[in-house]
ZAVOGU-383189 format. One record per residue: residue number from 1; residue in three letters; x, y, z of N, C-alpha, C in turn. Coordinates in nm, 4 decimals. Atoms other than C-alpha are relative to their C-alpha. Last residue first. Layout:
NUM ALA X Y Z X Y Z X Y Z;
...
END
This chain:
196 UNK 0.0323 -0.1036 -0.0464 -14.5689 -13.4761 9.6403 -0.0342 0.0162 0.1388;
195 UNK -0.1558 -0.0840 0.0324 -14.4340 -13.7555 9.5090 -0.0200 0.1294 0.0763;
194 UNK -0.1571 0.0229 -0.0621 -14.7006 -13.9616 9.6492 0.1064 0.0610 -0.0317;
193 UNK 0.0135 -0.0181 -0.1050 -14.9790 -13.7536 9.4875 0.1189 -0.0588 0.1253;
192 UNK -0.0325 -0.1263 -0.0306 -14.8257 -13.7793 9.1700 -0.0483 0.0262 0.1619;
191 UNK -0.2165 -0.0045 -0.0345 -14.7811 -14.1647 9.2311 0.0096 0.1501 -0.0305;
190 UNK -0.0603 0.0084 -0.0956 -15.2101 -14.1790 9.2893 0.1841 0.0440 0.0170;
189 UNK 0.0199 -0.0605 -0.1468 -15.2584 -13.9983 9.0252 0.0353 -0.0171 0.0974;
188 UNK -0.0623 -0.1038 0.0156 -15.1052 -14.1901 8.7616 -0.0209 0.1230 0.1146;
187 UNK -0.1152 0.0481 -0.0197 -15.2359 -14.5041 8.9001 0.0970 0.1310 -0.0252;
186 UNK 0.0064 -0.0357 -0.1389 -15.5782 -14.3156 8.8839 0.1403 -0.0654 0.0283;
185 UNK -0.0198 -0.1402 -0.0534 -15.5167 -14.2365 8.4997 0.0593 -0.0080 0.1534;
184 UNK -0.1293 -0.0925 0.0044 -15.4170 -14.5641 8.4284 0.0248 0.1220 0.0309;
183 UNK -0.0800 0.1444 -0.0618 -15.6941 -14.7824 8.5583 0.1333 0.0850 -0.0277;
182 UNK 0.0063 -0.0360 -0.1766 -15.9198 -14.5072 8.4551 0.0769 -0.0493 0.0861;
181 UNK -0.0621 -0.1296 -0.0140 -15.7572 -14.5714 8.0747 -0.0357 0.0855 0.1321;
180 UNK -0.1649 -0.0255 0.0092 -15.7315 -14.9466 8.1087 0.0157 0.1618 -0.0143;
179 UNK -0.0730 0.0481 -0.1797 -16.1248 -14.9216 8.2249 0.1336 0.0305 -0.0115;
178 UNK 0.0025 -0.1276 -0.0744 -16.2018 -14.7116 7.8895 0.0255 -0.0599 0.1672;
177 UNK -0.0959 -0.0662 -0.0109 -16.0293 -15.0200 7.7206 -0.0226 0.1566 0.0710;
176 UNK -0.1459 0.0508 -0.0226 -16.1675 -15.2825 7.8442 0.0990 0.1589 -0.0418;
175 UNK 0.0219 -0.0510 -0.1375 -16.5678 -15.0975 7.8007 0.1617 -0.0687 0.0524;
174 UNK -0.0230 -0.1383 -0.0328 -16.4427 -15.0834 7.3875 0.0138 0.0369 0.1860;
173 UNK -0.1363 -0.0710 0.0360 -16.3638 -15.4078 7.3512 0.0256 0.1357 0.0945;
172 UNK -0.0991 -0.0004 -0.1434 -16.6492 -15.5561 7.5728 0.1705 0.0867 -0.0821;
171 UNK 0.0044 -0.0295 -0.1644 -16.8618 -15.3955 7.3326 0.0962 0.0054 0.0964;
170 UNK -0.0657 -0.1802 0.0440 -16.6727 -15.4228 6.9876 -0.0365 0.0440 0.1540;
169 UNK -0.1572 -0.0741 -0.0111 -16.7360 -15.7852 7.0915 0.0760 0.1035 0.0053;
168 UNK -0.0889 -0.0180 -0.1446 -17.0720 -15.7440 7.1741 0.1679 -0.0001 0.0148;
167 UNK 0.0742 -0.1171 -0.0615 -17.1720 -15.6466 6.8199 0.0505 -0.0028 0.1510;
166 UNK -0.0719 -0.1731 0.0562 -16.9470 -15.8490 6.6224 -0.0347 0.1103 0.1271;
165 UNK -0.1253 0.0295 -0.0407 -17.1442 -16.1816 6.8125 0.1140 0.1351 -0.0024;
164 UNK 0.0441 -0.0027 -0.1568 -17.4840 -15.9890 6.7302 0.1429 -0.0473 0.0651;
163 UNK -0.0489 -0.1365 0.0118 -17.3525 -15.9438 6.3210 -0.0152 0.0455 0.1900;
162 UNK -0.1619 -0.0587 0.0522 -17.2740 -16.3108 6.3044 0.0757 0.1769 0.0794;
161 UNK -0.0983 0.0753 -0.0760 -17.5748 -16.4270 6.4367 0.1203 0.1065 0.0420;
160 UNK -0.0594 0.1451 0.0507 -17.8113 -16.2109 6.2255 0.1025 -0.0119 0.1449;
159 UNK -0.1396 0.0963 0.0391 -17.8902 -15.8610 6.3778 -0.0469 -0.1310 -0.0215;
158 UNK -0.0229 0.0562 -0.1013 -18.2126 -15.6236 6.2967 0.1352 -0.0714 -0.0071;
157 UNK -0.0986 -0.0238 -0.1082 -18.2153 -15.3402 6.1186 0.0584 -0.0925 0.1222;
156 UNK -0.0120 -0.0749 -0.1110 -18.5764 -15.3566 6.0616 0.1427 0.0005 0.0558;
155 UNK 0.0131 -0.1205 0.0491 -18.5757 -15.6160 5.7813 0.0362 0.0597 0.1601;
154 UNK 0.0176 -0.0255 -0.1736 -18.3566 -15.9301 5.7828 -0.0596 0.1484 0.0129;
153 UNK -0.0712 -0.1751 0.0076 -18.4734 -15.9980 5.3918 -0.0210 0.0415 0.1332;
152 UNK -0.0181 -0.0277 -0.1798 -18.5751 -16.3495 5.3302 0.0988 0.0827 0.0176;
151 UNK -0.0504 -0.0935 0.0012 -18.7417 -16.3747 4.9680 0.0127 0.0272 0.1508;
150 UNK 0.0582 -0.0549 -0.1502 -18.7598 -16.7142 4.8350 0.0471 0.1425 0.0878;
149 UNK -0.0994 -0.1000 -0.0860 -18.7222 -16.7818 4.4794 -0.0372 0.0066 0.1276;
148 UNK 0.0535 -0.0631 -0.1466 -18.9234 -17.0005 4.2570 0.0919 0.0175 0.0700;
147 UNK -0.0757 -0.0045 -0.1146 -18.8502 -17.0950 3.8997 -0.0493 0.0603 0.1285;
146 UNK -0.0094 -0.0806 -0.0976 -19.0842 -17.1470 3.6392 0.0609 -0.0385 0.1092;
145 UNK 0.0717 0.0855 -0.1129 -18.9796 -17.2951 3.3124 -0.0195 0.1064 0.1322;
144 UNK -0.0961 0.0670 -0.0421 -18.8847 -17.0180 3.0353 -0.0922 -0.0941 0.0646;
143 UNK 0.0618 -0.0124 -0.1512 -19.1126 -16.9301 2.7735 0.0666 -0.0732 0.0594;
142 UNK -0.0241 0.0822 -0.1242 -19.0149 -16.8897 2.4158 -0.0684 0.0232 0.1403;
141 UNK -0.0289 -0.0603 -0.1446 -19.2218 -16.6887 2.1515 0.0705 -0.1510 0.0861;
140 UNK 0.0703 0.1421 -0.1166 -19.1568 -16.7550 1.7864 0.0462 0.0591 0.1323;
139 UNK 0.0013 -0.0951 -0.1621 -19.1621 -16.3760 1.5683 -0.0132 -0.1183 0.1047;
138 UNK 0.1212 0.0858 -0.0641 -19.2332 -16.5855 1.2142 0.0047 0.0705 0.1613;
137 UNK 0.1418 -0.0704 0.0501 -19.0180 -16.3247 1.0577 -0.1265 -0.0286 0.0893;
136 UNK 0.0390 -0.0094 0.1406 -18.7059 -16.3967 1.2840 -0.1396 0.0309 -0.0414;
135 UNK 0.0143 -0.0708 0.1111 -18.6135 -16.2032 1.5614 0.0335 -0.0879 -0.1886;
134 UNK -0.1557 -0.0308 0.0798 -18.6696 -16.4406 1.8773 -0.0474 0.1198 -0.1305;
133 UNK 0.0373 -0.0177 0.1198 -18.9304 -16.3309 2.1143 0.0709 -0.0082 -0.1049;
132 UNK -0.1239 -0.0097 0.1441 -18.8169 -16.4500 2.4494 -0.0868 -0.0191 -0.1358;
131 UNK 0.0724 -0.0496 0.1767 -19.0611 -16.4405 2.7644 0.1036 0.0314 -0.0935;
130 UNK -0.0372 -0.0746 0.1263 -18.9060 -16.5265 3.1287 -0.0641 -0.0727 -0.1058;
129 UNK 0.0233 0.0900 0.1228 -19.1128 -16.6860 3.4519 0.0760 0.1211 -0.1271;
128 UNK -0.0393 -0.0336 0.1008 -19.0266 -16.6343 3.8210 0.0108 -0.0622 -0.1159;
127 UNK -0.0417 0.0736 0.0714 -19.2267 -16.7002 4.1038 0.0292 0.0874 -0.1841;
126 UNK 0.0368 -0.0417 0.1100 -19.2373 -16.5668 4.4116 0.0754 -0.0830 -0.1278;
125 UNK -0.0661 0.0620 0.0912 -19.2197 -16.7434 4.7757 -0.0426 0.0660 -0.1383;
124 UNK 0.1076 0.0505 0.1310 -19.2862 -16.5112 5.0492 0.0756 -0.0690 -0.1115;
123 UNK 0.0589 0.1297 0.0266 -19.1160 -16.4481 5.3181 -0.0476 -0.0655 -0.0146;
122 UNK -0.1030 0.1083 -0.0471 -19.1093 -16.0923 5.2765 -0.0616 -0.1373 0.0560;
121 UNK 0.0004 0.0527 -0.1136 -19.3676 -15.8836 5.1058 0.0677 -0.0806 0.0544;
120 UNK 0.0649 0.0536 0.0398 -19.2254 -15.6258 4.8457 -0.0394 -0.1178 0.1251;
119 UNK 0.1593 -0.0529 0.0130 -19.1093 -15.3281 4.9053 -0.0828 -0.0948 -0.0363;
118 UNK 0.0798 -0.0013 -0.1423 -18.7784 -15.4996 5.0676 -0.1679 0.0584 -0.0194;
117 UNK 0.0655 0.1226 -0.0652 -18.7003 -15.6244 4.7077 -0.0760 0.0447 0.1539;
116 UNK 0.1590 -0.0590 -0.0813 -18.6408 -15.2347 4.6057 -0.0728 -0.1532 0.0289;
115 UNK -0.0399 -0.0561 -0.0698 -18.4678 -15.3812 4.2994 -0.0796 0.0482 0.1219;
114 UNK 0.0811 0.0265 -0.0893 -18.4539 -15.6875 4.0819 0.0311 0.1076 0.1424;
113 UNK 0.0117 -0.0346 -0.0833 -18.2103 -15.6214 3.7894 -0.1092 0.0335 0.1025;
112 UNK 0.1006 -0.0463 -0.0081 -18.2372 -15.8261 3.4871 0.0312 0.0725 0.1359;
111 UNK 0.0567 -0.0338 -0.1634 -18.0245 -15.9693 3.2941 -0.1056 0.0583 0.0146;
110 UNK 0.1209 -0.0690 -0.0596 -17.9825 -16.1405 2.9706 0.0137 0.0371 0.1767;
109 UNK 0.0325 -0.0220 -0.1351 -17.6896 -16.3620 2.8232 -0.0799 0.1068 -0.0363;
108 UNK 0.1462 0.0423 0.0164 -17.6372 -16.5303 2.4786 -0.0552 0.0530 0.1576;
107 UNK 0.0263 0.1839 0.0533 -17.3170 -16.3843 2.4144 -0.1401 0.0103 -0.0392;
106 UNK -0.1209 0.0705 0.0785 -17.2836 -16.0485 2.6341 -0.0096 -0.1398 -0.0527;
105 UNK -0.1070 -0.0016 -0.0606 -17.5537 -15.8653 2.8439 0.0831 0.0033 -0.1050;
104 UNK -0.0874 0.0938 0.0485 -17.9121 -15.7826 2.6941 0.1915 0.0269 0.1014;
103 UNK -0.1271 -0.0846 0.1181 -18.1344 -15.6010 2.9226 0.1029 -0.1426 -0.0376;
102 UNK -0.2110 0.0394 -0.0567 -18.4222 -15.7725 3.0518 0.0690 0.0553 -0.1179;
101 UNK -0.0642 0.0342 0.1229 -18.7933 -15.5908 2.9635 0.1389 -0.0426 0.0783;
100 UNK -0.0765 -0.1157 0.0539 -19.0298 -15.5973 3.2906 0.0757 -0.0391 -0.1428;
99 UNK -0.0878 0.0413 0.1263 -19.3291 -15.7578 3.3483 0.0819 0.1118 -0.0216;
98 UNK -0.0591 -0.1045 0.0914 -19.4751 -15.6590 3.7181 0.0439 -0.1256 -0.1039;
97 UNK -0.0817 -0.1834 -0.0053 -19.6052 -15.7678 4.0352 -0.0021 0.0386 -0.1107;
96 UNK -0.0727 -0.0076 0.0571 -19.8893 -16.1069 3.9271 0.0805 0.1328 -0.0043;
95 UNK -0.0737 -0.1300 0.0389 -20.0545 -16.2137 4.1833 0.0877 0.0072 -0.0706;
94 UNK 0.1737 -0.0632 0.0717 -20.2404 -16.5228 4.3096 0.0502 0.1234 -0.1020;
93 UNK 0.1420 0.1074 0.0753 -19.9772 -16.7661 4.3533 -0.0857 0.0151 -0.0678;
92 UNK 0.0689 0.1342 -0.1124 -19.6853 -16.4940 4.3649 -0.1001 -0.1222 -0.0232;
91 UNK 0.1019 0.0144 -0.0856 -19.5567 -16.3072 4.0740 0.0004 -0.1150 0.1194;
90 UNK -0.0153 -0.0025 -0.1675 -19.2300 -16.1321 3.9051 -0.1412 -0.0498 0.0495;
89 UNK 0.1149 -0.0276 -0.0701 -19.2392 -16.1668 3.5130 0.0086 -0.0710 0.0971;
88 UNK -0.0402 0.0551 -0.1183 -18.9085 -16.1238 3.2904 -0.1479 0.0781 0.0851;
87 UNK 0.0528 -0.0518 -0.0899 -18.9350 -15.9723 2.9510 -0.0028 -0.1293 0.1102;
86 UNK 0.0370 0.0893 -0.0817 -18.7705 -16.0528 2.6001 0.0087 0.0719 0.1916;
85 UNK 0.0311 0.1352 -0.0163 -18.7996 -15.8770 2.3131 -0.0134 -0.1300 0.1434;
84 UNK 0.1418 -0.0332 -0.0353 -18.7126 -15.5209 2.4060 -0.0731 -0.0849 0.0093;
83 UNK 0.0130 -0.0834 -0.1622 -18.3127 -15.5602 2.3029 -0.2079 0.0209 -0.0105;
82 UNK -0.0761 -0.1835 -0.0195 -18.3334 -15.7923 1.9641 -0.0842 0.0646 0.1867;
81 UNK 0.1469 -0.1620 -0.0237 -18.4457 -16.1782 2.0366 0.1304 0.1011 0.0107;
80 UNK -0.0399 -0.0301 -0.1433 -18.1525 -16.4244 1.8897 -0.1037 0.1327 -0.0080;
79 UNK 0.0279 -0.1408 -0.0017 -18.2296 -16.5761 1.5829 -0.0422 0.0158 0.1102;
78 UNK -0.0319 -0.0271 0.0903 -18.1146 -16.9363 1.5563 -0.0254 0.1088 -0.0492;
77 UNK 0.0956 0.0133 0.1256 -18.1749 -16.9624 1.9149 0.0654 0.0344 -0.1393;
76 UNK -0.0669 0.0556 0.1395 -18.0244 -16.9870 2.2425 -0.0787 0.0016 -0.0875;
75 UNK 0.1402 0.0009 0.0487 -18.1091 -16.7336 2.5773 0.0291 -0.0561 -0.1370;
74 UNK -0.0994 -0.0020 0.1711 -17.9070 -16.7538 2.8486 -0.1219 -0.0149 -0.0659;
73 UNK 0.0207 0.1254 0.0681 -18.0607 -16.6256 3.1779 0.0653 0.0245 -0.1035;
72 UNK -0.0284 -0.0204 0.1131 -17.9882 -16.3874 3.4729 -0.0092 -0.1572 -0.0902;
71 UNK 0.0019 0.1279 0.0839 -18.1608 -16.2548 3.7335 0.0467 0.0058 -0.1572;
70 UNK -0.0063 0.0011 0.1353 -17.9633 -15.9735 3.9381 -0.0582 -0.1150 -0.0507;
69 UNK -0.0221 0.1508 0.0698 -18.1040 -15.8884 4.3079 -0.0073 0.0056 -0.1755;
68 UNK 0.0258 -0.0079 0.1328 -18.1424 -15.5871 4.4926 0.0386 -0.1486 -0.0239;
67 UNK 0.0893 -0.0984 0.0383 -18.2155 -15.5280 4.8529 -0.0075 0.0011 -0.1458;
66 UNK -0.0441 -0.1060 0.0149 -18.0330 -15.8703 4.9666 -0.1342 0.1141 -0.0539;
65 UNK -0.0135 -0.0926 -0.1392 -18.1359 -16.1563 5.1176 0.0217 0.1303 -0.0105;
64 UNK -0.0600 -0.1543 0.0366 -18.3074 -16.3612 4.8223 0.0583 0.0571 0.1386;
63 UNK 0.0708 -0.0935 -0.0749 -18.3319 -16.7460 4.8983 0.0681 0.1731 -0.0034;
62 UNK -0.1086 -0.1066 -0.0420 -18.3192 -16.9486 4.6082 -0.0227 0.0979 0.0765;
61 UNK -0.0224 -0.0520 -0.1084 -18.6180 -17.1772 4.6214 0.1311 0.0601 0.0383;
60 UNK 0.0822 -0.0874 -0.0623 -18.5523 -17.3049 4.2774 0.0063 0.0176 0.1377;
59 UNK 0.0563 0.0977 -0.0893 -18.2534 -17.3746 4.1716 -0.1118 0.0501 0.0139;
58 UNK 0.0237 0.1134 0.1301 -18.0401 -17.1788 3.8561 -0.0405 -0.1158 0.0652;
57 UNK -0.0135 0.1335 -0.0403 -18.0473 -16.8249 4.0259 -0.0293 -0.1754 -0.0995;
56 UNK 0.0370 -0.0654 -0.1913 -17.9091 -16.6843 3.8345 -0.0974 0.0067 0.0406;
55 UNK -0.1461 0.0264 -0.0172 -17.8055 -16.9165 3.4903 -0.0106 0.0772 0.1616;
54 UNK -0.0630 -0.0891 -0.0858 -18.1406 -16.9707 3.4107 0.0856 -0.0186 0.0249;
53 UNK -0.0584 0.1273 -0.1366 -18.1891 -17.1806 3.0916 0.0041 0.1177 0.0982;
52 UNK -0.0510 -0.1696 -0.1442 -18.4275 -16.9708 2.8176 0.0532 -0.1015 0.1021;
51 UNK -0.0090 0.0835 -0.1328 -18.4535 -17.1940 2.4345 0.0324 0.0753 0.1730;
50 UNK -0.1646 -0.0262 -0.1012 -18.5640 -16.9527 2.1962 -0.0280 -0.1195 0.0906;
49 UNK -0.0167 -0.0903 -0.1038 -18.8373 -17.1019 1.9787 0.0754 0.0074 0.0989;
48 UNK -0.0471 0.0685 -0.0987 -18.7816 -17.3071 1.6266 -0.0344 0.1336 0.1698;
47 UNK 0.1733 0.0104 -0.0702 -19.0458 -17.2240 1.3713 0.0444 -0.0619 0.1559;
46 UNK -0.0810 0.0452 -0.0896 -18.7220 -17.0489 1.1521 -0.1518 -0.0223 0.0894;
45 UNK 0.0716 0.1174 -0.0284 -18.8152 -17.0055 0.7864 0.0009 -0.0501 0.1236;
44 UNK 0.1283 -0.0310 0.0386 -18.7485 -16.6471 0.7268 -0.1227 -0.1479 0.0559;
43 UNK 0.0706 -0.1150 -0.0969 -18.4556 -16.6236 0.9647 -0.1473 -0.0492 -0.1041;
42 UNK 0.0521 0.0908 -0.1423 -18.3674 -16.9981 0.7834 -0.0583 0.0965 0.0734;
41 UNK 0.1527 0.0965 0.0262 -18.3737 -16.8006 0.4305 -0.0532 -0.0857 0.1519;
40 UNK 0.1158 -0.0857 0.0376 -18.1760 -16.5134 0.5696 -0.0993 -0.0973 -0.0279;
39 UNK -0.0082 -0.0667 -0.1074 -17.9102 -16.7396 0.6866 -0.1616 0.0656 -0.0245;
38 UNK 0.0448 0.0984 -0.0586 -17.9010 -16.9139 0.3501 -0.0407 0.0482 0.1437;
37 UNK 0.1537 0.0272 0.0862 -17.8395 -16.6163 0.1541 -0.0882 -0.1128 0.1268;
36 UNK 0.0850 -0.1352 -0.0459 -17.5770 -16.4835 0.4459 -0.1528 -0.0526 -0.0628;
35 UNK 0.0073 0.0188 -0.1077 -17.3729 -16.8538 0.3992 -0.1011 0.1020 0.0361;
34 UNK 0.1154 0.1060 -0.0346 -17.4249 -16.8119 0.0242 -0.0132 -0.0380 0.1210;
33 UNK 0.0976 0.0176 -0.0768 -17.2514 -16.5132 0.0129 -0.1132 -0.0829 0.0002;
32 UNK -0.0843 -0.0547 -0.1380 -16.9131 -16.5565 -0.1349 -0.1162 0.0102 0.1176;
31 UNK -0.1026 0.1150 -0.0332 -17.0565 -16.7689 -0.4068 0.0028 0.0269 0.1331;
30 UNK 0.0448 0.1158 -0.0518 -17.3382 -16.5547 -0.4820 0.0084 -0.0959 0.0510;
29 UNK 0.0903 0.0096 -0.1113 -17.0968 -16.2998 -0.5214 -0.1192 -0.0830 0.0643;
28 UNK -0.0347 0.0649 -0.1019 -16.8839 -16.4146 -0.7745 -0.0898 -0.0005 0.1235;
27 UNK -0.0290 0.1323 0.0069 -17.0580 -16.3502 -1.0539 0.0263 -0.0950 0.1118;
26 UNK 0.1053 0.0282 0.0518 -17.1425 -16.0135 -0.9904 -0.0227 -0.2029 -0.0332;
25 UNK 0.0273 0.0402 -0.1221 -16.7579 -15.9708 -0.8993 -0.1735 -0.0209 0.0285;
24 UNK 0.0048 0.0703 -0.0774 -16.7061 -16.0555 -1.2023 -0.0130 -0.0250 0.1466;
23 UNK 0.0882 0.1307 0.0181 -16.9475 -15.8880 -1.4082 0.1246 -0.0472 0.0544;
22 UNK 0.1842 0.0328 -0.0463 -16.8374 -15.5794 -1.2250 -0.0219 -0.0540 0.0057;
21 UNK -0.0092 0.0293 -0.1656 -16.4383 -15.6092 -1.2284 -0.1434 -0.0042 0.0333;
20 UNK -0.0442 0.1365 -0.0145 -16.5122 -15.6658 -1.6678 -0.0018 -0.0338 0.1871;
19 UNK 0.1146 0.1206 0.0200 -16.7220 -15.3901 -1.6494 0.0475 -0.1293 -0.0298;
18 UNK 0.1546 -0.0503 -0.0627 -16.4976 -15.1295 -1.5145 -0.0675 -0.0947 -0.0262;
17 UNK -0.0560 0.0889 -0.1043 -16.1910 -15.3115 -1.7303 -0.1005 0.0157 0.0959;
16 UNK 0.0295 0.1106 0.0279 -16.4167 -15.2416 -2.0404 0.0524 -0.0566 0.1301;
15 UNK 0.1393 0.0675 -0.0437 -16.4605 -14.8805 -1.9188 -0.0191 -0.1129 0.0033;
14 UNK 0.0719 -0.0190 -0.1533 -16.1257 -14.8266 -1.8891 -0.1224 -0.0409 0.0086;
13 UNK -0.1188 0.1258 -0.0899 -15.9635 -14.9857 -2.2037 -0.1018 0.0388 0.1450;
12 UNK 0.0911 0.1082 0.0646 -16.2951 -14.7427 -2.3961 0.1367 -0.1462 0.1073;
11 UNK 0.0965 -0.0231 -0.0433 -16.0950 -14.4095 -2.1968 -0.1135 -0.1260 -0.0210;
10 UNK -0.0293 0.0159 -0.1422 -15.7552 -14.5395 -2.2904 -0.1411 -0.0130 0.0362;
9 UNK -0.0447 0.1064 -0.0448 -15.8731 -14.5936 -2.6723 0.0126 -0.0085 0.1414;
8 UNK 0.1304 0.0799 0.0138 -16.0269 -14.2503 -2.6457 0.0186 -0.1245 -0.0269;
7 UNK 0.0638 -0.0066 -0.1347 -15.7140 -14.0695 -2.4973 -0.1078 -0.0667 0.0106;
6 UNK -0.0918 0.1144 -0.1321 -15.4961 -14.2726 -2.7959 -0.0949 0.0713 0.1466;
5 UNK 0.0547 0.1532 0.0051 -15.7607 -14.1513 -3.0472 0.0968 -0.0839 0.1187;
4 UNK 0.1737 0.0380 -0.0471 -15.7204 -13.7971 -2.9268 -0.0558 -0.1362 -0.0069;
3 UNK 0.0209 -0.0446 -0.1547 -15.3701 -13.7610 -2.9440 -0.1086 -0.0983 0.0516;
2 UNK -0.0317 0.1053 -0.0347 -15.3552 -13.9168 -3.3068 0.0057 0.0030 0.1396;
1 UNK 0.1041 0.1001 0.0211 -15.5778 -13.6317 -3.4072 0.0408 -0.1334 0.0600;
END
């Protein structure tokens, strides 16, 4: 009998310590998370809208040359748009190409990959505008400023400076050295023929 009251003392020590680590950490917790409480209350209350800087290009009239191109912006807010939220729109004066979604990077960064530029009309000026939906309740939309790009893409294969200079050089390279090897054969010829 005296067994049993010492396993049921233990068993009543346990539960009380059980509900003593409860109500205090019950206690405490409001403490520990008042930075999260508060957090949550500004997501609920937040009427502020993303701020969007471009970081690529970060002029306007940037001139594109290549077949792809990365734009990339930062994007600041006290609730940062989730992946799908914010979209990147390609038009001209009259025309509007496409809205696409930018993929998130790292930090506060966004890209966007711009591909298949040559399918589009060359030197032409287009203008680029990003959309940011931050994720608090109120859903506030940003809108960047518009930037303008210029798209000069050497099409057809043709040469630049650079690549026309390259180009004859390898020329006269190459016609120098199939001379130095007729130039050597027939020298070689001729002195077998004199030996002989």
């Amino acid at each position: 009998m005296k067994h049993i009251l010492t396993k049921r003392k233990f068993f009543i020590f346990l539960v009380i310590v059980a509900y003593s680590l409860n109500l205090t950490i019950f206690l405490l917790t409001p403490k520990i998370l008042s930075n999260d409480a508060f957090s949550l209350g500004a997501a609920n209350d937040d009427t502020t809208a993303p701020v969007i800087t471009f970081v690529k290009p970060d002029t306007n009239d940037t001139s594109i040359r290549t077949r792809y191109y990365d734009f990339i912006v930062n994007i600041t807010d006290a609730n940062p748009p989730l992946p799908g939220n914010v979209t990147i729109e390609i038009s001209n004066a009259s025309i509007s190409f496409f809205n696409a979604s930018m993929l998130y990077d790292q930090g506060i960064q966004w890209f966007f990959s711009w591909e298949n530029t040559t399918s589009y009309p060359n030197e032409n000026t287009y203008i680029i505008r990003v959309r940011a939906i931050d994720s608090s309740s109120n859903e506030n939309a940003g809108l960047s400023n518009d930037l303008s790009v210029f798209l000069d893409i050497n099409e057809g294969g043709g040469f630049d400076t650079l690549n026309f200079v390259l180009y004859i050089i390898a020329v006269v390279f190459i016609f120098a050295l199939i001379m130095l090897y007729f130039n050597k054969k027939r020298v070689f010829l001729k002195k077998f023929k004199d030996e002989s």
